[in-house]
C-alpha positions as CSV (number, residue, x, y, z in Angstrom):
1,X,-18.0,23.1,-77.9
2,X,-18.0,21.1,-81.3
3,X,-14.5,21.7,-81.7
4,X,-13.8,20.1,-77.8
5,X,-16.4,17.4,-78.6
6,X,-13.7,16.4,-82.1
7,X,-10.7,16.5,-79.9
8,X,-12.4,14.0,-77.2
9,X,-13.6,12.1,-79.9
10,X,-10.0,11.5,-81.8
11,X,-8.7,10.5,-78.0
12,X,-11.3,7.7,-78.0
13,X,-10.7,6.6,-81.2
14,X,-6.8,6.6,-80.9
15,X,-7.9,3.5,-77.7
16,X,-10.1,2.1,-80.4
17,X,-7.7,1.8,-82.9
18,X,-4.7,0.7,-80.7
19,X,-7.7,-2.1,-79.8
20,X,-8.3,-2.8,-83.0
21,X,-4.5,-3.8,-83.8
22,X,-5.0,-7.0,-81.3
23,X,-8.6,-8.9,-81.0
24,X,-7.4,-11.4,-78.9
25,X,-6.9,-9.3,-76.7
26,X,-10.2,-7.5,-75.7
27,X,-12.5,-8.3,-72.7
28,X,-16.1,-9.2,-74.1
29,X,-19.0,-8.9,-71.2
30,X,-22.6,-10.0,-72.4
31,X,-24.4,-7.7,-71.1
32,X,-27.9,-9.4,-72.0
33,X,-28.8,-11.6,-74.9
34,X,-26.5,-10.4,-78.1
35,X,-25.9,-7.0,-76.1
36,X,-22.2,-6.7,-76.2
37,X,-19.7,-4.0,-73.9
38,X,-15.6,-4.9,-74.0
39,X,-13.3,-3.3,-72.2
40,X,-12.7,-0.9,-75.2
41,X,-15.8,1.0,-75.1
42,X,-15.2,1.4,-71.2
43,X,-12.0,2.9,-71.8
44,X,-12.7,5.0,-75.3
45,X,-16.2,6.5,-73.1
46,X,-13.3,7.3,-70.5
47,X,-11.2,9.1,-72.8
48,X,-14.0,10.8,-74.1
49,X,-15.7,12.2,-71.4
50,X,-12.2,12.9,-69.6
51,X,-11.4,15.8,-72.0
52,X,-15.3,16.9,-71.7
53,X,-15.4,17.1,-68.6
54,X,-12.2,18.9,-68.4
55,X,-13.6,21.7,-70.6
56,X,-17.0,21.6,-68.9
57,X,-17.3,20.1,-65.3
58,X,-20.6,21.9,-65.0
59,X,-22.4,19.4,-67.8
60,X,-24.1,16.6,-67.5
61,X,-23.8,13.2,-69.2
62,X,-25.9,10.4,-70.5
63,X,-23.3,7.7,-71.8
64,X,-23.7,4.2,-72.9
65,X,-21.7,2.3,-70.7
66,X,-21.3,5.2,-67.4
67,X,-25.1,6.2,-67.4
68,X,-25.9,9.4,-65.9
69,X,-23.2,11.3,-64.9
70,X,-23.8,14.6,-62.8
71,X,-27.3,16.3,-63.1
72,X,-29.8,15.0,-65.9
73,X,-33.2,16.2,-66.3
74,X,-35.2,18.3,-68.6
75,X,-34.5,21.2,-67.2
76,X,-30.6,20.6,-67.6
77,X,-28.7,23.6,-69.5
78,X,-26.0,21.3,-71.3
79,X,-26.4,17.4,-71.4
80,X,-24.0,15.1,-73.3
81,X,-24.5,12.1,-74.9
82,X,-22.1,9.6,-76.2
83,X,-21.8,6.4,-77.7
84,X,-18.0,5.3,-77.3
85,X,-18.4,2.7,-79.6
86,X,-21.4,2.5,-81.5
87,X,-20.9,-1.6,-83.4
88,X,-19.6,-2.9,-81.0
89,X,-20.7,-6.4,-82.3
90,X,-18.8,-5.4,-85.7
91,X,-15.7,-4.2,-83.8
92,X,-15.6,-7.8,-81.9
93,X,-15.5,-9.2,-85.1
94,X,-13.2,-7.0,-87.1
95,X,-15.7,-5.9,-89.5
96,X,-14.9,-2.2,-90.3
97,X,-17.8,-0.6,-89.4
98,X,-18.5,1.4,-86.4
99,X,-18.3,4.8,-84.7
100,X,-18.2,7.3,-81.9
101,X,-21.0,9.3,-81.2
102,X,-21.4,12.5,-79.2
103,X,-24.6,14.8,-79.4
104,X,-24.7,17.7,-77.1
105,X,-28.0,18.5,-75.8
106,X,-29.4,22.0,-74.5
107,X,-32.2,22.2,-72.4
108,X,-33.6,18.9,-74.4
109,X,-32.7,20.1,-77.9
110,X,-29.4,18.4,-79.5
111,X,-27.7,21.2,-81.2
112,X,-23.9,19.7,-81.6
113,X,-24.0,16.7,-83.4
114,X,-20.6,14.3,-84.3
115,X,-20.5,10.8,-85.7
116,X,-16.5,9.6,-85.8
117,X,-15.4,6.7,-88.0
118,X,-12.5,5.6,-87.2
119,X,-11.7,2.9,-89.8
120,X,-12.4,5.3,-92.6
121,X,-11.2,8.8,-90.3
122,X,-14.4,10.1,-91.4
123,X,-15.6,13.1,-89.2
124,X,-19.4,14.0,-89.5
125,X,-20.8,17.3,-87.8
126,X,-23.5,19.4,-87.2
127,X,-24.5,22.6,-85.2
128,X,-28.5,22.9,-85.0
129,X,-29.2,25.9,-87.9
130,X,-25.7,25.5,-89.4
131,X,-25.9,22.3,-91.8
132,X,-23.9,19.0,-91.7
133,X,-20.5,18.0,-92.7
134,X,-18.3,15.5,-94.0
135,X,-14.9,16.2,-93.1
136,X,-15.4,20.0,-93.4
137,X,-17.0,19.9,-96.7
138,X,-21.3,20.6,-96.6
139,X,-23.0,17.7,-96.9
140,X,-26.9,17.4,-97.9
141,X,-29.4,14.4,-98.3
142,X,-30.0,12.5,-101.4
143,X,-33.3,14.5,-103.4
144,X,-34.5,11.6,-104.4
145,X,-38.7,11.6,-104.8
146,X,-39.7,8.1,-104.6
147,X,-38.4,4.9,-102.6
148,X,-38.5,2.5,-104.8
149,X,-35.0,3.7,-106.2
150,X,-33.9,3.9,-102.4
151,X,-31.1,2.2,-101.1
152,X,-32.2,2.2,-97.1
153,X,-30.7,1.5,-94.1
154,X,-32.2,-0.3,-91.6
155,X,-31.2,-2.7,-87.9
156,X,-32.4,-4.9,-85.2
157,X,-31.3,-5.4,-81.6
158,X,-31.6,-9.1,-81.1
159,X,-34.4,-9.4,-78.4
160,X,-37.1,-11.9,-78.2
161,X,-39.2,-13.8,-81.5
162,X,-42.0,-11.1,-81.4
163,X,-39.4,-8.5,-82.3
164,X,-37.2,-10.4,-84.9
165,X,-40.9,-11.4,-86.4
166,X,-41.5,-7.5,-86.6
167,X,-37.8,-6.7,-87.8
168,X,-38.5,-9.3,-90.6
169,X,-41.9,-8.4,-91.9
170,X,-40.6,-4.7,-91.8
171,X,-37.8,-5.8,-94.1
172,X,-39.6,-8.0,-96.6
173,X,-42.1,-4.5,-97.1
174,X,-39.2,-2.6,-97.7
175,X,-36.5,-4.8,-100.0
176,X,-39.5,-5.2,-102.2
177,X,-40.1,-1.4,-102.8
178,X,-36.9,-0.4,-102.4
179,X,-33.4,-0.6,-104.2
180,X,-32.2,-2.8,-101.5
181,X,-31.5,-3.0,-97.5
182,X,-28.4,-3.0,-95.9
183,X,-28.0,-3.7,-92.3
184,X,-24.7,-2.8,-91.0
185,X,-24.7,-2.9,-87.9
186,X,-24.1,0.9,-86.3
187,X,-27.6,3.3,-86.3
188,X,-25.4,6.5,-85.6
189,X,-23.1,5.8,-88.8
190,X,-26.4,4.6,-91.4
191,X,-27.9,7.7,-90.4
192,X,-24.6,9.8,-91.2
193,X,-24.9,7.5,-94.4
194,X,-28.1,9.3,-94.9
195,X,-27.1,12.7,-94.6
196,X,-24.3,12.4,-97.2
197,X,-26.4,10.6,-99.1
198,X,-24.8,7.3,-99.0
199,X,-27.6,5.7,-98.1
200,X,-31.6,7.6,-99.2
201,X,-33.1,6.6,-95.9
202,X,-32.7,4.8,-92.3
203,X,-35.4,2.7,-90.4
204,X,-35.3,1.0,-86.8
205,X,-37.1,0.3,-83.9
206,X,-35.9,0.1,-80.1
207,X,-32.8,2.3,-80.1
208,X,-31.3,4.1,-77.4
209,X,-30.7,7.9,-77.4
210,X,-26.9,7.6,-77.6
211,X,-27.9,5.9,-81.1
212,X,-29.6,8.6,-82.9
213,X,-28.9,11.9,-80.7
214,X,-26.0,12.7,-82.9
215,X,-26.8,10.8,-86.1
216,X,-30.8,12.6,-86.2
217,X,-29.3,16.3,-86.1
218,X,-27.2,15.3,-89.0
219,X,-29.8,14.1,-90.8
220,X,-32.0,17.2,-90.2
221,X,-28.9,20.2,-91.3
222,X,-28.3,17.8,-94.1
223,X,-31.9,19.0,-95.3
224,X,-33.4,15.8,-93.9
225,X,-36.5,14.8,-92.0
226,X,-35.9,12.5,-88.8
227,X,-39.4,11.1,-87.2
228,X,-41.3,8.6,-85.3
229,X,-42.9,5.8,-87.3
230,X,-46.1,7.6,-87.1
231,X,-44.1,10.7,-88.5
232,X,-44.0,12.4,-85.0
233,X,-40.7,13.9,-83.7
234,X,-40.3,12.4,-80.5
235,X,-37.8,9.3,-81.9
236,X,-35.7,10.6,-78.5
237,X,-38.7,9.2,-76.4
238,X,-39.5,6.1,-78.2
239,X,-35.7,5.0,-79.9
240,X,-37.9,4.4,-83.2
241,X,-36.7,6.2,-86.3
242,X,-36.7,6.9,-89.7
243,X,-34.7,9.6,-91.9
244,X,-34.4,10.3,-95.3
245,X,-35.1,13.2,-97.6
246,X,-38.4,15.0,-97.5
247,X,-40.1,12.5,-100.3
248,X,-38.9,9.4,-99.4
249,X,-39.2,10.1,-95.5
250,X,-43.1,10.9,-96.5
251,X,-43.5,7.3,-98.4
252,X,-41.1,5.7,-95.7
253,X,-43.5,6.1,-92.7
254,X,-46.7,5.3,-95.0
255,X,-45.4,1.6,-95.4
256,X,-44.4,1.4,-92.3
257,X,-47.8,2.9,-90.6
258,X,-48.5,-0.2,-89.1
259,X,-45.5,-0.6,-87.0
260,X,-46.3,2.7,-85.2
């Protein structure tokens, strides 16, 4: 299934990297306030579920831009969930930095995990039990034991003043116990960041569960921890995260204890 899940993944990035050629010419729809979808990510989420669904008609999907196709509940023996173009804001723009994400679940556990980058044609994958991978080489979190020689990751989805107050305050806690925070702009690929170690640990609030489906198992075969705010494990649920190694996860949510 992982190995289907690459080959649908390289046939949405091959439309996101023929789109990627000529700007000018991609359809932007707003679909709320800062909440971007082009016509790329239609067609790349497409591409991506066409070779899925090939392989397995009887699954179900949760996808970004398609919703819920074919039966989705709890109950559900294979569920995917995909991100045709997580950045999409970056991709508008030209700045390098996004990715394709496709989780699979089983029976509401994620076991097959892959982040694409296309820019960089770096592959990230996980099977639940297994460990993570960079481009077929074993990858493993950063064992660092205390954030404040972190680099962290974190984001915001532009919404209304009491959020952006909250996004702030978060950040001024951590950029003055931390290395430093970097906001790129695409949750799936900061929390593959995390599980090469590129990054020591992730942080946001409000995400969806095509986000962090994919990204969360990586983090966790990577030797991670991936949790609520309040440390919990139901990030899924709530679309609030953070992942890093054991020690820093464990500091990580006691600064941020009062955003639970």
């Amino acid at each position: 299934m992982l190995n289907t899940a690459v080959k649908a993944a390289r046939r949405g990035a091959a439309v996101i990297n023929r789109a990627s050629f000529d700007l000018d010419r991609v359809t932007v729809t707003e679909k709320q306030q800062c909440d971007f979808v082009t016509d790329v990510d239609q067609a790349a989420e497409q591409a991506i579920v066409e070779v899925l669904q090939k392989a397995y008609p009887d699954h179900g999907f949760i996808t970004e831009e398609g919703g819920v196709i074919g039966t989705v509940n709890d109950e559900s023996e294979f569920v995917w969930i995909i991100d045709p173009l997580d950045g999409t804001t970056n991709f508008m723009h030209g700045f390098p930095q996004y990715a394709i994400s496709i989780a699979l679940q089983q029976r509401g556990v994620v076991t097959q995990a892959l982040v694409y980058d296309p820019v960089r044609n770096d592959l990230f994958t996980a099977t639940k039990g297994a460990g993570a991978y960079l481009n077929e080489k074993r990858i493993r979190v950063n064992k660092l034991d205390r954030v404040s020689g972190a680099l962290l990751g974190t984001g915001y989805r532009n919404g209304n003043q009491a959020a952006l107050d909250e996004y702030l305050k978060m950040y001024g806690i951590m950029a003055a116990r931390s290395h430093g925070v970097r906001r790129a702009g695409a949750a799936s690929l900061d929390l593959a960041y995390v599980a090469c170690g590129r990054l020591d640990g992730f942080y946001e609030k409000n995400l969806q569960p095509w986000d962090i489906a994919a990204g969360a198992l990586l983090v966790t075969e990577a030797g991670g921890i991936a949790g609520e705010f309040n440390g919990e494990a139901n990030y899924m649920k709530t679309g609030h995260i953070i992942a890093a190694g054991p020690k820093v996860f464990g500091q990580m949510v006691g600064l941020l204890a009062e955003f639970a």
